[in-house]
N, CA, C and O atoms as a MOPAC input file, in Angstrom:
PM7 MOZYME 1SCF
protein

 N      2.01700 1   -30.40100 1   -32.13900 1
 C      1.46700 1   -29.07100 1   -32.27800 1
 C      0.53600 1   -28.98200 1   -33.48100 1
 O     -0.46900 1   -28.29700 1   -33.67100 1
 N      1.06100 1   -29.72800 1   -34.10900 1
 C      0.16400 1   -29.51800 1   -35.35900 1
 C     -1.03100 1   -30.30600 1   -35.67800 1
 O     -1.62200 1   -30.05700 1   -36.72800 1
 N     -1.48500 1   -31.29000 1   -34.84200 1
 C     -2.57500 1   -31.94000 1   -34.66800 1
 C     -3.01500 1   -30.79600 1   -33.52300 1
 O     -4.24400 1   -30.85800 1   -33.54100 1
 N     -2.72000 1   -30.02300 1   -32.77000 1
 C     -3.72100 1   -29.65600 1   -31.79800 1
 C     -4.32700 1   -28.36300 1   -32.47900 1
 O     -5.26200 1   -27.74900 1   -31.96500 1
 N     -3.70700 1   -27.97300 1   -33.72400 1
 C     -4.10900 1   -27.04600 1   -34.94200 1
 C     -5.15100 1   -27.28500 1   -35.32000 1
 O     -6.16800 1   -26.60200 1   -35.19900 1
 N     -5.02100 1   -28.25200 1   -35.80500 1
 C     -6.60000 1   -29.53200 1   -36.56300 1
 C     -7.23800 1   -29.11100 1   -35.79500 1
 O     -8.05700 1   -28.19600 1   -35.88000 1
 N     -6.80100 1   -30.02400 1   -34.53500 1
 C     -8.12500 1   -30.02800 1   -33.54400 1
 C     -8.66000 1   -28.64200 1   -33.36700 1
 O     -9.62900 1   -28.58100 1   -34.12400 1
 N     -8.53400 1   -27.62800 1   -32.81800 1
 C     -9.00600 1   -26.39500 1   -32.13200 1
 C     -9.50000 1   -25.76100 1   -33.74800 1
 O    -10.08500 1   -24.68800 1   -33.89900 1
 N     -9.24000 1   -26.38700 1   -34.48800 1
 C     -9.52600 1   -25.69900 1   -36.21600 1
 C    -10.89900 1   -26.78300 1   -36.15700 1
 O    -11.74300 1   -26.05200 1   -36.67500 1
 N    -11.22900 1   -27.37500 1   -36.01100 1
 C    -12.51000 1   -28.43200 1   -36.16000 1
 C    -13.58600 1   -27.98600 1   -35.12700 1
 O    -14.79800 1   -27.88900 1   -35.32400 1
 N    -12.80800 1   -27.70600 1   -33.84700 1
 C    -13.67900 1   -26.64200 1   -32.74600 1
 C    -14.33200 1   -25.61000 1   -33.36500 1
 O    -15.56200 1   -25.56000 1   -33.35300 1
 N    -13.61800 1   -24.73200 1   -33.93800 1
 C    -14.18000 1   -23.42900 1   -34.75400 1
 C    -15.12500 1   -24.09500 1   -35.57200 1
 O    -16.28900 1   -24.00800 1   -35.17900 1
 N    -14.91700 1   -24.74800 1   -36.62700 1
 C    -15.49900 1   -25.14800 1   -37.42900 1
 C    -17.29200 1   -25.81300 1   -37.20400 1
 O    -18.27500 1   -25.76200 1   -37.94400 1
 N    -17.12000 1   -26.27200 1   -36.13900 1
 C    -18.32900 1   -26.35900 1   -35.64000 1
 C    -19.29800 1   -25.55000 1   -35.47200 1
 O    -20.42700 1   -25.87700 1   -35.83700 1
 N    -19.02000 1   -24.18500 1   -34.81600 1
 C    -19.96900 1   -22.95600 1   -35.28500 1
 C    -20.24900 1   -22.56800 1   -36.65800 1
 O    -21.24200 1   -21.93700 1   -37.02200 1
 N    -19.27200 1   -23.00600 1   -37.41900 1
 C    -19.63600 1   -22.04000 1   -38.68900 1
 C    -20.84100 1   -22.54500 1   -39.03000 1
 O    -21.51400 1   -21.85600 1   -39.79700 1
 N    -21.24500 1   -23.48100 1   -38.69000 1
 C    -22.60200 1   -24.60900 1   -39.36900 1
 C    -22.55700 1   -24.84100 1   -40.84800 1
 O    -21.83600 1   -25.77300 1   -41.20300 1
 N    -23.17700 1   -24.18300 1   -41.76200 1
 C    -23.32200 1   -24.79500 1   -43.50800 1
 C    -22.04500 1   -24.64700 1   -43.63100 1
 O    -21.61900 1   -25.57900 1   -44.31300 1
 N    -21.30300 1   -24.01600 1   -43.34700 1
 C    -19.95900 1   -23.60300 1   -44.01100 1
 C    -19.06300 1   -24.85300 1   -43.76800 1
 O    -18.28900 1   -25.02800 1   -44.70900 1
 N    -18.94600 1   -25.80500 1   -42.73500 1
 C    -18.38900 1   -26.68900 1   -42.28300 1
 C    -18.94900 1   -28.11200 1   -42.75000 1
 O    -20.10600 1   -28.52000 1   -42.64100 1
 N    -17.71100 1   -28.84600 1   -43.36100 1
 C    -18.06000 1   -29.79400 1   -43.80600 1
 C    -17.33800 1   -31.22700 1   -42.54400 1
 O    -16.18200 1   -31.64900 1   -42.54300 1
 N    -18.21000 1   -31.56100 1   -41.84100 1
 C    -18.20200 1   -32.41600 1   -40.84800 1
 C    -17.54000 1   -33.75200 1   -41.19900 1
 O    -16.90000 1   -34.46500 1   -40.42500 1
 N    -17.82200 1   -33.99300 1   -42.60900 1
 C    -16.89400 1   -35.46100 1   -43.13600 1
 C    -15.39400 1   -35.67100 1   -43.65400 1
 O    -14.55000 1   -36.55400 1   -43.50400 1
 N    -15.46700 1   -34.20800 1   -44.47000 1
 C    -14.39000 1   -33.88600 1   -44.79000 1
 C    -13.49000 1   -33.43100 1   -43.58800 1
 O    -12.30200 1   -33.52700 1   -43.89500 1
 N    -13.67600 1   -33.00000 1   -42.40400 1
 C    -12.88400 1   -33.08800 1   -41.31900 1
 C    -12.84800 1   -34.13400 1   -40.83100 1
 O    -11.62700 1   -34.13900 1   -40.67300 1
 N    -13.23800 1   -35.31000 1   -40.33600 1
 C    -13.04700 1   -36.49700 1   -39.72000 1
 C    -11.98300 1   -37.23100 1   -40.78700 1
 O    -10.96000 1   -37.68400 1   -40.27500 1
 N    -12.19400 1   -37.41700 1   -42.58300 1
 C    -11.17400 1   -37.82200 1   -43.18900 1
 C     -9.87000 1   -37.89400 1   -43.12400 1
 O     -8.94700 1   -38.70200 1   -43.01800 1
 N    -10.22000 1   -36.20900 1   -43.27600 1
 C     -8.64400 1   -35.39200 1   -42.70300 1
 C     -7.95900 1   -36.12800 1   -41.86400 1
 O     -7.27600 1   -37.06500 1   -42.27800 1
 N     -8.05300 1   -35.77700 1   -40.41000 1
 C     -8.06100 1   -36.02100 1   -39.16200 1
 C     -7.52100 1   -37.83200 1   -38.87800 1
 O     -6.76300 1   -38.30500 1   -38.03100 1
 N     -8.23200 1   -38.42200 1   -39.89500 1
 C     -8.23600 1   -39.89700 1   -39.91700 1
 C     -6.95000 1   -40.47500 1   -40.26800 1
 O     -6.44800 1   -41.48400 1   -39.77000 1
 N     -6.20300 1   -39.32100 1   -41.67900 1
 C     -5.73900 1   -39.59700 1   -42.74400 1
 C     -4.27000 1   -39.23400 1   -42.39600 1
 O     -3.37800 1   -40.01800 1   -42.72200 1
 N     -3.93500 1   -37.88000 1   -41.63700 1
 C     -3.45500 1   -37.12100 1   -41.16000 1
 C     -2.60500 1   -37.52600 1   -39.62600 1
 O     -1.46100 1   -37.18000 1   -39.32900 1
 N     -3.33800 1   -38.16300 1   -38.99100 1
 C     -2.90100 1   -38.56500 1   -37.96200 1
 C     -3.49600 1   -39.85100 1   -37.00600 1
 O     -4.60100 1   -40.13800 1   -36.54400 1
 N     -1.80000 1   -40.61000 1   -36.96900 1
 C     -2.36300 1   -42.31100 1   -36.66700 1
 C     -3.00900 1   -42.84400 1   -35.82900 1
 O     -3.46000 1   -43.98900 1   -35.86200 1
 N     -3.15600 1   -41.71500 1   -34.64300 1
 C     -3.65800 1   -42.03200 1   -33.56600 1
 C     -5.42100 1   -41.82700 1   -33.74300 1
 O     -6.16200 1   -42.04400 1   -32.78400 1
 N     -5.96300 1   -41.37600 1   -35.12100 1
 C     -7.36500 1   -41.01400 1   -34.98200 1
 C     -8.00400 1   -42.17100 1   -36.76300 1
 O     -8.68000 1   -42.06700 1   -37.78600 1
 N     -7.29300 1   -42.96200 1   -36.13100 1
 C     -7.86400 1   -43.94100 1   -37.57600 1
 C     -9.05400 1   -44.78500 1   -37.55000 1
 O     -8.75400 1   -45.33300 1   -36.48900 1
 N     -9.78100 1   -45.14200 1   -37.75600 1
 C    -10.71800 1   -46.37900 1   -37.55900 1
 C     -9.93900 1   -47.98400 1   -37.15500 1
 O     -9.13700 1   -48.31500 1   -38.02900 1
 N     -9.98000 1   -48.32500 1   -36.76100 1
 C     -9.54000 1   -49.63800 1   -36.33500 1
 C     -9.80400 1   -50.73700 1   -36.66200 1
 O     -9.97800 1   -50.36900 1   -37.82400 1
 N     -9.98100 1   -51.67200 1   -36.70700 1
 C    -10.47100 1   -52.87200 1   -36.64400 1
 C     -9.76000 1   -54.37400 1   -36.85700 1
 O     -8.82300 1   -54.58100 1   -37.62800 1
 N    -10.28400 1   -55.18900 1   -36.17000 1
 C     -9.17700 1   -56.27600 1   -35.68500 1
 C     -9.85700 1   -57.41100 1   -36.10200 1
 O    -10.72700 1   -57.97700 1   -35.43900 1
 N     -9.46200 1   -57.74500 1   -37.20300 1
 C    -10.29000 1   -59.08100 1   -37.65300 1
 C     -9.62900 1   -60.30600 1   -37.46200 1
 O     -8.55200 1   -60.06200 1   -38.00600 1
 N     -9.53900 1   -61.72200 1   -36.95700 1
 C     -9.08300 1   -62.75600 1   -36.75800 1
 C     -9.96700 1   -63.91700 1   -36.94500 1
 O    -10.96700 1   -64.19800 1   -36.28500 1
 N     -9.34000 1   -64.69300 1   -38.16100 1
 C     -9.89500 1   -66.22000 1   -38.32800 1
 C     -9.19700 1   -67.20800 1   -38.29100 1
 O     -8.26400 1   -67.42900 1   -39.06400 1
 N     -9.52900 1   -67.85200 1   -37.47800 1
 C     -9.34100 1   -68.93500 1   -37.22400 1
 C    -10.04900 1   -70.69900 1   -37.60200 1
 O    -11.09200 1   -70.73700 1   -38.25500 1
 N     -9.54500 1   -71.73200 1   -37.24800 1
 C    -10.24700 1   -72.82300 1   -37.24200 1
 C     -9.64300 1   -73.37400 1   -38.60300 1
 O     -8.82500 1   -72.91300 1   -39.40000 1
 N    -10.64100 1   -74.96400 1   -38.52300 1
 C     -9.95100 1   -75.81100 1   -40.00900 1
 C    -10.44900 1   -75.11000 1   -41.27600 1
 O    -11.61500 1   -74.86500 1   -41.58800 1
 N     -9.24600 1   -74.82200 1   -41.98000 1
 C     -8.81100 1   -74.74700 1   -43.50400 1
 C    -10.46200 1   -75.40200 1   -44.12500 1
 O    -11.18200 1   -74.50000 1   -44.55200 1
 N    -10.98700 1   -76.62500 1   -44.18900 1
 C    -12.00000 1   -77.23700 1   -45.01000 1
 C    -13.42200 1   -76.85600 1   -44.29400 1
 O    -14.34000 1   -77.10400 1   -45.07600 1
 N    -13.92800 1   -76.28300 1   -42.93900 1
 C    -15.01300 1   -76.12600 1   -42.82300 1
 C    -15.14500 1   -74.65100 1   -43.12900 1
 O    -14.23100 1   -73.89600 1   -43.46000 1
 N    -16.57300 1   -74.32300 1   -42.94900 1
 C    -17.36900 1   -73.41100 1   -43.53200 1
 C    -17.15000 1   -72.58400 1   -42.87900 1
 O    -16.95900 1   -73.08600 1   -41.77100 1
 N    -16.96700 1   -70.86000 1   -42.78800 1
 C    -16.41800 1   -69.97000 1   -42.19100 1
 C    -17.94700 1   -69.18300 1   -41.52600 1
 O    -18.43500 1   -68.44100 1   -42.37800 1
 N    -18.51200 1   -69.20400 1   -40.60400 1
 C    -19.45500 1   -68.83200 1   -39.62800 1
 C    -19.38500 1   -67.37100 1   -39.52300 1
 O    -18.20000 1   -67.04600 1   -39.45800 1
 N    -20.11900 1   -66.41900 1   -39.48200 1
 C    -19.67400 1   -65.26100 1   -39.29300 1
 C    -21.59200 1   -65.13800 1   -38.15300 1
 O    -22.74600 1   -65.54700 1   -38.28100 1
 N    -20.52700 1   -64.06300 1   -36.86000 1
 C    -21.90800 1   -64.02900 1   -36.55100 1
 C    -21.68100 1   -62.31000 1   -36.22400 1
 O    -20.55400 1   -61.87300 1   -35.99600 1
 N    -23.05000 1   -61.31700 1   -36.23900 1
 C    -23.24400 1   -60.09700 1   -36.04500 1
 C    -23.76700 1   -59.98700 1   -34.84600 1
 O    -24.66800 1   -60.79900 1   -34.63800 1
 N    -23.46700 1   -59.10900 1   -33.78700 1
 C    -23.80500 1   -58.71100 1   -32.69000 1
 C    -24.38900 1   -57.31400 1   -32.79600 1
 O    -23.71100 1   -56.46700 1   -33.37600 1
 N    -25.80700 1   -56.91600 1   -32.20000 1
 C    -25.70100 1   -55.25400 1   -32.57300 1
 C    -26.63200 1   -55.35900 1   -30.85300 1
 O    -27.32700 1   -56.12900 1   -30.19000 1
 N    -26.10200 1   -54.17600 1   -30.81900 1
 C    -26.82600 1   -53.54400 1   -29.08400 1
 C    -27.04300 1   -52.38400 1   -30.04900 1
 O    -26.34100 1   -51.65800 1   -30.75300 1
 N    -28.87800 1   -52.60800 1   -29.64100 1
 C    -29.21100 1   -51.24800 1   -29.33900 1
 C    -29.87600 1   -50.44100 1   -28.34200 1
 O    -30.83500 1   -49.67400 1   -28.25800 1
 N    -28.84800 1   -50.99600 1   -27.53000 1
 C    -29.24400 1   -50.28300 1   -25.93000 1
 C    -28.69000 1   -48.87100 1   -25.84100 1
 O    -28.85500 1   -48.20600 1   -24.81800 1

């Protein structure tokens, strides 16, 4: 119940325009509840003595 508070409180918040601070709600939101966190899944692998490769993928399709 109390995340669907947030939420429908971030709905409003969207009209107010200047009054609403758009980052400071996503923090919240982030911080607040586990299911709305950033993620990320990093895994390395391979031999201990070679050089660690990193490669970047970007679509900008």
């Amino acid at each position: 119940m109390a995340e669907a508070w947030w939420a429908n409180a971030g709905r409003r918040g969207i009209f107010m325009r200047k009054d609403f601070n758009a980052t400071t709600y996503i923090f919240n939101m982030k911080n607040r509840f586990l299911n709305r966190k950033d993620k990320q899944d990093v895994k390395l692998s391979g031999d201990e003595d070679a050089p660690v490769e990193f490669t970047v993928k970007i679509d900008n399709s």
